[in-house]
N, CA, C and O atoms as CSV, one atom per row, in Angstrom:
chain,resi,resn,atom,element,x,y,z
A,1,UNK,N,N,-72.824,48.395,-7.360
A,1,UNK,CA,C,-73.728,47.500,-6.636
A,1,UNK,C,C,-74.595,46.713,-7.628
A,1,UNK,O,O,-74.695,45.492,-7.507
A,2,UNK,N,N,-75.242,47.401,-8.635
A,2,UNK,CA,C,-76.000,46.303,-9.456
A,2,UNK,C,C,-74.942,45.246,-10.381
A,2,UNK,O,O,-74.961,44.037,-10.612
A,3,UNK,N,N,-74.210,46.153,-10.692
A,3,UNK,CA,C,-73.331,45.013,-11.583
A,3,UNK,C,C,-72.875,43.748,-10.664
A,3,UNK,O,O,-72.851,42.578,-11.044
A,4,UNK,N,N,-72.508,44.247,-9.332
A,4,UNK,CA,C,-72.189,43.072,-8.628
A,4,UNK,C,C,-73.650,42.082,-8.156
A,4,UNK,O,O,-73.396,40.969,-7.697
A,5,UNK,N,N,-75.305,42.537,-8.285
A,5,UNK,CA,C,-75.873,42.127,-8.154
A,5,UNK,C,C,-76.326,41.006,-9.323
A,5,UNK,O,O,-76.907,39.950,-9.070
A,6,UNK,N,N,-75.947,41.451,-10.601
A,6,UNK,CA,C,-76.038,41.252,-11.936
A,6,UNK,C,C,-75.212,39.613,-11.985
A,6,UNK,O,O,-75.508,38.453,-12.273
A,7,UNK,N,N,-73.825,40.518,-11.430
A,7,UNK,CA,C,-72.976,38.821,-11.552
A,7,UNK,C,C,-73.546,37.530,-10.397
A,7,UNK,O,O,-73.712,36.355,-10.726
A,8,UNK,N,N,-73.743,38.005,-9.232
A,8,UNK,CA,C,-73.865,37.135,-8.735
A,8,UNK,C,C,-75.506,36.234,-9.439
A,8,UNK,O,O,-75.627,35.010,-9.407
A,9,UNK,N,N,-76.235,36.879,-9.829
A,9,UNK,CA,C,-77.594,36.100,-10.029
A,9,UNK,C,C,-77.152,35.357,-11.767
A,9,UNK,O,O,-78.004,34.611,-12.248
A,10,UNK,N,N,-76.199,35.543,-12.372
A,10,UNK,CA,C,-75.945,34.980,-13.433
A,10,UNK,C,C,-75.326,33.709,-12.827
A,10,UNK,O,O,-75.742,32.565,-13.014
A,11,UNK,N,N,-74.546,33.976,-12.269
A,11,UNK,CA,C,-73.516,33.308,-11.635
A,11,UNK,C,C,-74.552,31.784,-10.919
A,11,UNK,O,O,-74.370,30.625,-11.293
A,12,UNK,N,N,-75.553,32.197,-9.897
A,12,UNK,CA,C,-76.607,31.534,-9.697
A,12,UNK,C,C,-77.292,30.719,-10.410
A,12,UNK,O,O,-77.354,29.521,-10.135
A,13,UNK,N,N,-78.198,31.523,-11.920
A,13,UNK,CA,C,-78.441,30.732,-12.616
A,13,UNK,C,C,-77.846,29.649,-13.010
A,13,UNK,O,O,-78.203,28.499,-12.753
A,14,UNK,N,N,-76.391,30.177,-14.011
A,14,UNK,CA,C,-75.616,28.834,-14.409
A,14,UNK,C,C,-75.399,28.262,-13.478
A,14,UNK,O,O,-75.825,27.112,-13.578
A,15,UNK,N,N,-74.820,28.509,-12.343
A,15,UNK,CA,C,-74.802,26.666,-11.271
A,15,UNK,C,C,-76.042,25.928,-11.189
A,15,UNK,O,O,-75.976,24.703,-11.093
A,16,UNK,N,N,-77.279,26.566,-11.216
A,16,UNK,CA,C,-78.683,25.514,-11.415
A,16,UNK,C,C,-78.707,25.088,-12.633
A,16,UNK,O,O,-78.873,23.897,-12.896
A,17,UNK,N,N,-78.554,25.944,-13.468
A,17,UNK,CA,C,-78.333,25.026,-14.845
A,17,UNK,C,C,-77.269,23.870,-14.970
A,17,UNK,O,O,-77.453,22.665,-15.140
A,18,UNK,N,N,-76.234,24.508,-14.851
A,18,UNK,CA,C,-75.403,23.166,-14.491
A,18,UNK,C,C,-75.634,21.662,-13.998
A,18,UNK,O,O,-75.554,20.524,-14.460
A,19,UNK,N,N,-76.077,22.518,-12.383
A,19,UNK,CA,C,-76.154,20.807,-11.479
A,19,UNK,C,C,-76.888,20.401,-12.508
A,19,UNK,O,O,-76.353,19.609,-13.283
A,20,UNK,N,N,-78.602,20.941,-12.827
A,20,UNK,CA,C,-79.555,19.624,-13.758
A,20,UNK,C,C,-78.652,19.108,-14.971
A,20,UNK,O,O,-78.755,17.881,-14.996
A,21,UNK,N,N,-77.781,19.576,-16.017
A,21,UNK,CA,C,-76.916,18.841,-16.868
A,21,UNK,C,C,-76.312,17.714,-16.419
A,21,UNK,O,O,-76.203,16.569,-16.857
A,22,UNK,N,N,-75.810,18.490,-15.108
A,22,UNK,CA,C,-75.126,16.840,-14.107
A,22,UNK,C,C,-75.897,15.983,-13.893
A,22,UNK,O,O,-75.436,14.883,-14.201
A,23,UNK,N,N,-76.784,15.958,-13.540
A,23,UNK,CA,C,-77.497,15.037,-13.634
A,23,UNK,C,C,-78.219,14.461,-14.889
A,23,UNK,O,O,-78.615,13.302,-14.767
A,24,UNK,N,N,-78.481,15.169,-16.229
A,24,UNK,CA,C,-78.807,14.447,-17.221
A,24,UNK,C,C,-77.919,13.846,-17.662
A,24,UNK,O,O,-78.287,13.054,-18.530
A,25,UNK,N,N,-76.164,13.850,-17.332
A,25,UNK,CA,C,-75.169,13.547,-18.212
A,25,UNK,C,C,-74.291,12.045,-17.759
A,25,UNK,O,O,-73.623,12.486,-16.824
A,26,UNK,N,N,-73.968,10.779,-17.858
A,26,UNK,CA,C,-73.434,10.398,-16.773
A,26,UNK,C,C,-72.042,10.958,-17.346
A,26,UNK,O,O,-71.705,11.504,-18.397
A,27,UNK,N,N,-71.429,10.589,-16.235
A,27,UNK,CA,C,-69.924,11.380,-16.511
A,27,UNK,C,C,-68.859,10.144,-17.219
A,27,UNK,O,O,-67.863,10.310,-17.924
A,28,UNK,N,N,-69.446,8.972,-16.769
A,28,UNK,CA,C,-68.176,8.040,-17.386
A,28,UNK,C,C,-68.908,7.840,-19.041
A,28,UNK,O,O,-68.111,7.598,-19.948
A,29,UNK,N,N,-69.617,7.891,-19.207
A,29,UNK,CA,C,-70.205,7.985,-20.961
A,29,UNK,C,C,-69.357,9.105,-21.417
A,29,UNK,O,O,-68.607,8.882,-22.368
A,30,UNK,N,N,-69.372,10.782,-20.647
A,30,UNK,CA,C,-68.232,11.447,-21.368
A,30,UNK,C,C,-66.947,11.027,-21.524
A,30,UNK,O,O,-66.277,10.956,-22.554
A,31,UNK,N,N,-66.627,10.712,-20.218
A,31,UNK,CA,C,-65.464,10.380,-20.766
A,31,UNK,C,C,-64.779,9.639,-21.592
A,31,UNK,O,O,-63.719,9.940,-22.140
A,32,UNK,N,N,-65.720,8.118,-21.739
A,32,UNK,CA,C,-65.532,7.428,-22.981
A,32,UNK,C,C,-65.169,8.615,-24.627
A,32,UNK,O,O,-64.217,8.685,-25.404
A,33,UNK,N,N,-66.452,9.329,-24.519
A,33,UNK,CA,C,-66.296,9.930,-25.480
A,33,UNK,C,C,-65.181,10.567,-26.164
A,33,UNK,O,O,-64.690,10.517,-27.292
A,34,UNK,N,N,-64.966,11.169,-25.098
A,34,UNK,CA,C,-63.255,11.855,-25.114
A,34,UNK,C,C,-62.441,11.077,-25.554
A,34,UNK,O,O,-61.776,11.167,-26.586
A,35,UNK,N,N,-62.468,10.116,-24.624
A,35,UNK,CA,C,-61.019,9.070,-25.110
A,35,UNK,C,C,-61.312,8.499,-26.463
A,35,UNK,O,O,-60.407,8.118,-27.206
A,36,UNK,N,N,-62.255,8.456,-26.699
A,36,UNK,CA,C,-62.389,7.866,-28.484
A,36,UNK,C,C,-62.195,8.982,-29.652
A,36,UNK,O,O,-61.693,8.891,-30.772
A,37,UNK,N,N,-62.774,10.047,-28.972
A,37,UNK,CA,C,-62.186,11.004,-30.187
A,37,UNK,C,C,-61.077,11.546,-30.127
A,37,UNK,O,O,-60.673,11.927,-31.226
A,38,UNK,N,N,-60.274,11.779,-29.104
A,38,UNK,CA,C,-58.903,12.258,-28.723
A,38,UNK,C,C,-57.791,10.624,-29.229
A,38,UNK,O,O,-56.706,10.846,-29.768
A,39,UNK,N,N,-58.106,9.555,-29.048
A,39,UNK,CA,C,-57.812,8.398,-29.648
A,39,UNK,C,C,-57.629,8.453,-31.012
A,39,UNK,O,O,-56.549,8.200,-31.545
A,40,UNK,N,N,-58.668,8.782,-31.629
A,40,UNK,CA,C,-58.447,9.073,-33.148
A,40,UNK,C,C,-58.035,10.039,-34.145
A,40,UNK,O,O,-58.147,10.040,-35.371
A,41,UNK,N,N,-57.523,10.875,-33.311
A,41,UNK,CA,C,-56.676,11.915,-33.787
A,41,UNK,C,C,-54.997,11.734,-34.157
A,41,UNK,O,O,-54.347,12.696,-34.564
């Protein structure tokens, strides 16, 4: 029971951490990124 209490509130945290990244990040700037360094390889 705690371990399963353990995962789920980790589990919790990182998705709030997450969404706010989503929102600091735009997503088509990553992907540019990608394609320029995967480009130059």
């Amino acid at each position: 029971m705690k371990k399963m209490y353990e995962d789920a509130a980790l589990r919790s945290q990182f998705e709030a951490k997450a969404a706010k990244r989503a929102e600091q990040f735009d997503v088509n700037e990553i992907k540019q990124y990608f394609h320029v360094a995967f480009t130059g390889l």
